[in-house]
C-alpha positions in Angstrom: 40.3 -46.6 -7.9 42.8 -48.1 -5.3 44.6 -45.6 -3.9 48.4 -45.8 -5.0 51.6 -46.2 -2.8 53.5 -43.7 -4.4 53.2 -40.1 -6.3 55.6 -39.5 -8.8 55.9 -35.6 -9.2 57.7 -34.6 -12.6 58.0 -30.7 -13.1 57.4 -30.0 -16.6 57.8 -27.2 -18.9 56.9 -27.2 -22.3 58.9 -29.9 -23.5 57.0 -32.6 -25.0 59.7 -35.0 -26.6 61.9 -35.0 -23.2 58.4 -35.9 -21.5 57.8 -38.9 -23.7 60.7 -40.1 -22.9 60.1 -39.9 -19.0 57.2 -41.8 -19.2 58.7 -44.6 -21.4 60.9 -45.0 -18.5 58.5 -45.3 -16.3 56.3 -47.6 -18.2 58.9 -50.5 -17.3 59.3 -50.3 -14.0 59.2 -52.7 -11.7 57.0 -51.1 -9.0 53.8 -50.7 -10.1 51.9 -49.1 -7.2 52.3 -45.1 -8.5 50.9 -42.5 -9.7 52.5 -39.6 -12.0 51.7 -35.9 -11.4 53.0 -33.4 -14.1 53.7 -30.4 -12.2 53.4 -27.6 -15.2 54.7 -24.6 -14.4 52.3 -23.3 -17.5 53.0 -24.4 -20.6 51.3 -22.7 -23.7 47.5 -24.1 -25.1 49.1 -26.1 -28.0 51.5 -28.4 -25.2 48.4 -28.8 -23.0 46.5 -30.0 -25.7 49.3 -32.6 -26.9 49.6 -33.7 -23.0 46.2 -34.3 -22.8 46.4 -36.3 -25.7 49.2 -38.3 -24.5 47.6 -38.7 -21.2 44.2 -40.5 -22.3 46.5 -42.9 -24.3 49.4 -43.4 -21.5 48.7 -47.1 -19.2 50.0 -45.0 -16.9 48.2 -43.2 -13.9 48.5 -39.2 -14.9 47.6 -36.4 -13.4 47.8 -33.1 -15.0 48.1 -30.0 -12.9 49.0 -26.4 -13.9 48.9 -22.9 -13.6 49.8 -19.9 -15.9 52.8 -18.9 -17.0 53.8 -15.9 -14.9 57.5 -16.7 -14.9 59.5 -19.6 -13.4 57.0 -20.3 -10.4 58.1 -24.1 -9.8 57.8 -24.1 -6.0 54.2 -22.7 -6.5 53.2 -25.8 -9.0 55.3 -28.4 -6.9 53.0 -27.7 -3.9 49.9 -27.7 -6.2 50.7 -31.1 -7.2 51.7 -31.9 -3.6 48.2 -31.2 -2.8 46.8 -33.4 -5.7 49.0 -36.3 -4.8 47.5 -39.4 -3.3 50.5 -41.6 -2.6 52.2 -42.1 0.9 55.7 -41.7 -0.7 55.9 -38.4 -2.7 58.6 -38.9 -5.8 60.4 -35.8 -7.0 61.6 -35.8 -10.6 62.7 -33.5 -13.1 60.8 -33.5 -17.3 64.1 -34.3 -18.5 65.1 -36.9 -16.1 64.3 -41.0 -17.7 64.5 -43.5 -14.6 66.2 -46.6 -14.0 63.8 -49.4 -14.3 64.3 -49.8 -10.5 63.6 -46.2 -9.4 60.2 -45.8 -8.3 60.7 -49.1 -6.5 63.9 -48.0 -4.5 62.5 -44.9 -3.4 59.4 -46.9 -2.0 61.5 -49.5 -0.4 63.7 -47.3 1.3 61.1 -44.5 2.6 61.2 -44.2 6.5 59.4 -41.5 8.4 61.7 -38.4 9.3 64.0 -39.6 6.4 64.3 -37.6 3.0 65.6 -39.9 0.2 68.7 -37.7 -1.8 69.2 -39.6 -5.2 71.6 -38.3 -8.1 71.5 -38.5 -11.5 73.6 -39.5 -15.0 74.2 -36.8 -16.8 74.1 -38.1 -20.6 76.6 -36.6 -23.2 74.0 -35.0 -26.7 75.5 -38.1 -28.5 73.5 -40.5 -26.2 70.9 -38.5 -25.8 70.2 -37.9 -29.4 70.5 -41.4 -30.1 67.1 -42.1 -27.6 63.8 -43.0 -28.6 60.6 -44.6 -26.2 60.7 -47.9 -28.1 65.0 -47.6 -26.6 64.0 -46.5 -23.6 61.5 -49.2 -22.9 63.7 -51.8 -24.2 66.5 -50.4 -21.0 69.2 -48.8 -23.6 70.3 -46.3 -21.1 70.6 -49.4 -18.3 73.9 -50.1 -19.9 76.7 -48.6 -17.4 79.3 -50.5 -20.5 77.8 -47.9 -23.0 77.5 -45.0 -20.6 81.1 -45.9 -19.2 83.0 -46.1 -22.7 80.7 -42.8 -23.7 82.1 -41.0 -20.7 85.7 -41.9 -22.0 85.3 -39.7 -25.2 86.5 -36.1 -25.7 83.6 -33.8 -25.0 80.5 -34.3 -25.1 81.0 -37.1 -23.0 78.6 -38.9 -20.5 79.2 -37.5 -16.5 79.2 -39.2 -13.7 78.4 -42.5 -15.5 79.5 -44.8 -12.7 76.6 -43.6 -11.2 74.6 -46.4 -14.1 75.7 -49.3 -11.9 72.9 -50.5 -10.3 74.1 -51.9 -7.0 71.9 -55.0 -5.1 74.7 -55.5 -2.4 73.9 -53.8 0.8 77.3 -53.9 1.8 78.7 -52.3 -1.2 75.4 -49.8 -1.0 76.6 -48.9 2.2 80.3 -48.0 1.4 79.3 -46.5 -2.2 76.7 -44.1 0.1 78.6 -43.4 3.4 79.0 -39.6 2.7 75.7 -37.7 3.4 74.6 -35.5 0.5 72.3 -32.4 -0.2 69.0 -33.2 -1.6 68.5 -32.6 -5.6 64.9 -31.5 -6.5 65.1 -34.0 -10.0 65.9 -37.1 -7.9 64.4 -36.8 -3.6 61.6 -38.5 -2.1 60.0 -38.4 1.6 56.8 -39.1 3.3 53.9 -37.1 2.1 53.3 -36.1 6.1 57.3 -35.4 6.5 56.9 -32.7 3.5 53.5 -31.3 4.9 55.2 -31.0 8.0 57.5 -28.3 6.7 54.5 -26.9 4.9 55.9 -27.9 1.5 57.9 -25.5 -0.6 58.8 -22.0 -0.1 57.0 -19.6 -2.4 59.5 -16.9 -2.0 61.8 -18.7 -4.7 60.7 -17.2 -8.1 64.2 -17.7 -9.8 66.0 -20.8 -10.4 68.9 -22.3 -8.8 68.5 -22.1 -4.9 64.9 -22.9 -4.2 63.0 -26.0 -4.1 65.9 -28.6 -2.9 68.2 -26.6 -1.1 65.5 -24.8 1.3 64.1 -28.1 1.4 67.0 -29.6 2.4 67.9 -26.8 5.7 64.5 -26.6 6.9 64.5 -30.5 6.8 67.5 -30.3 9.5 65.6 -28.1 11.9 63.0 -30.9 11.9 64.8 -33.2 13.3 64.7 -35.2 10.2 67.6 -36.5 8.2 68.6 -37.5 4.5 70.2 -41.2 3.5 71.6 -41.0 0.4 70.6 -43.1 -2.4 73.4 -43.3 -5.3 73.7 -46.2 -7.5 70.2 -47.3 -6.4 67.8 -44.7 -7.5 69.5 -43.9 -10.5 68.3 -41.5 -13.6 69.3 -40.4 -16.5 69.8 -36.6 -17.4 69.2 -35.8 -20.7 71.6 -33.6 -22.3 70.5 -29.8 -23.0 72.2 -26.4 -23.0 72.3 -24.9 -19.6 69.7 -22.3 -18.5 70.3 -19.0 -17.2 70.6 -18.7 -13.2 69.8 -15.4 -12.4 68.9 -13.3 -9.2 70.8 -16.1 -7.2 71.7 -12.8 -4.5 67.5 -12.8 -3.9 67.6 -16.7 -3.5 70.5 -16.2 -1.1 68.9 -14.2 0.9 65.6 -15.4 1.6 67.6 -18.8 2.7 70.0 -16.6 4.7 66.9 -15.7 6.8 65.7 -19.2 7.0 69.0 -20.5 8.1 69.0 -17.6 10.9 65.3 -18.5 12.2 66.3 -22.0 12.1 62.8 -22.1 10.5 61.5 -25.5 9.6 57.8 -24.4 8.9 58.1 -21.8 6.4 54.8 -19.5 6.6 54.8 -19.2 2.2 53.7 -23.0 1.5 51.0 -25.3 1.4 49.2 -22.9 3.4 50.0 -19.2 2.9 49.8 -16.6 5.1 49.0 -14.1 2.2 
């Protein structure tokens, strides 16, 4: 099989309907070339069995990689499924995360080497979201910044950041919507496969959410000599809504980036290959 352009990475947790989806969105898009690796940060036997299930019927290409559930371990699993990946381009993208019809193919177009892609997302009020099904999804009901723009209008829950929907072809008005530099978001980055491997991929340390698997990312990146051209209102997603998550132990998270930032390390020694 033809080796693709592009690996699309999607960490994944357990949550089947959010997943389907996902991959309606990326049934329609435009850019063809890519592959999909679910990153699974071990879901239970009963989720594996439905994704296999899914998989063999999906036109899509999937891979399934995994690893049991000790805990959130989603640096560990995104540098498992860095390994796996084929592609040139490597894709990061959250489960709950649907893309624009033109998202794989903006993140391919716009990949240079030393350059790290920083995209943003929609974040879609529960009205929106529970309104969603694949048929909607493949038929571009999101790709309507006139719906998510009179949703954001309402009294909560409301659609955020929704002028993030329109997608703009203008270079000119690219330029000017994307003049200030931003961080890099682990649901919505990309970057050459050999840019990522030359940091050694992801730092292992980070076993609690919050700082970890963007933010490191993104200061070890600068020590490299690299840089980050952001990408809003081209490589645009949708955020489904869901109650936020716990972020515990950020002091931990802190302080293992504290020491990064005062090595100015951009090879961290706990990634793709481990010292331990």
């Amino acid at each position: 099989m033809k080796t693709p352009q592009a690996s699309v990475i999607v960490a994944f947790y357990n949550n089947i309907p959010n997943l389907n989806l996902v991959l309606a969105g990326f049934e329609r898009q435009n850019f063809t070339d890519f592959e999909i690796v679910l990153a699974d940060d071990g879901s239970n036997q009963s989720t594996v069995e439905q994704l296999n299930q899914i998989i063999s019927n999906c036109p899509l290409r999937v891979q399934h990689v995994w690893h049991e559930d000790r805990g959130w371990r989603k640096t560990q699993i995104l540098n498992k499924a860095l390994k796996t990946s084929k592609g040139k381009t490597l894709i990061f993208i959250d489960g709950d995360c649907v893309p624009h019809r033109a998202f794989v193919n903006e993140h391919v177009l716009n990949t240079e080497s030393g350059v790290f892609l920083a995209g943003r997302r929609v974040h879609l009020s529960s009205l929106i979201t529970d309104k969603l099904t694949e048929q909607r999804v493949k038929d571009g009901y999101l790709e309507s910044p006139v719906r998510l723009l009179l949703d954001s209008l309402h009294k909560k829950p409301r659609t955020k950041n929704a002028e993030r929907s329109i997608y703009l072809k203008s270079s000119i008005l690219r330029k000017v919507t994307n003049l200030k530099q931003r961080d890099l978001l682990g649901c919505n980055m990309s970057m050459r496969k050999q840019d990522l491997l030359y940091l050694n991929g992801f730092d292992e340390r980070y076993i609690h959410p919050c700082t970890g698997e963007d933010t490191d990312i993104f200061v070890r990146l600068k020590f490299a000599g690299f840089r980050v051209k952001t990408m809003i209102n081209t490589a645009i997603q949708y955020h489904l809504w869901h109650k936020k998550g716990e972020r515990s132990e950020m002091e931990i998270n802190n302080k293992i980036l504290s020491e990064t930032k005062k090595l100015k390390q951009y090879h961290t020694p706990y990634g793709v290959i481990n010292i331990d």
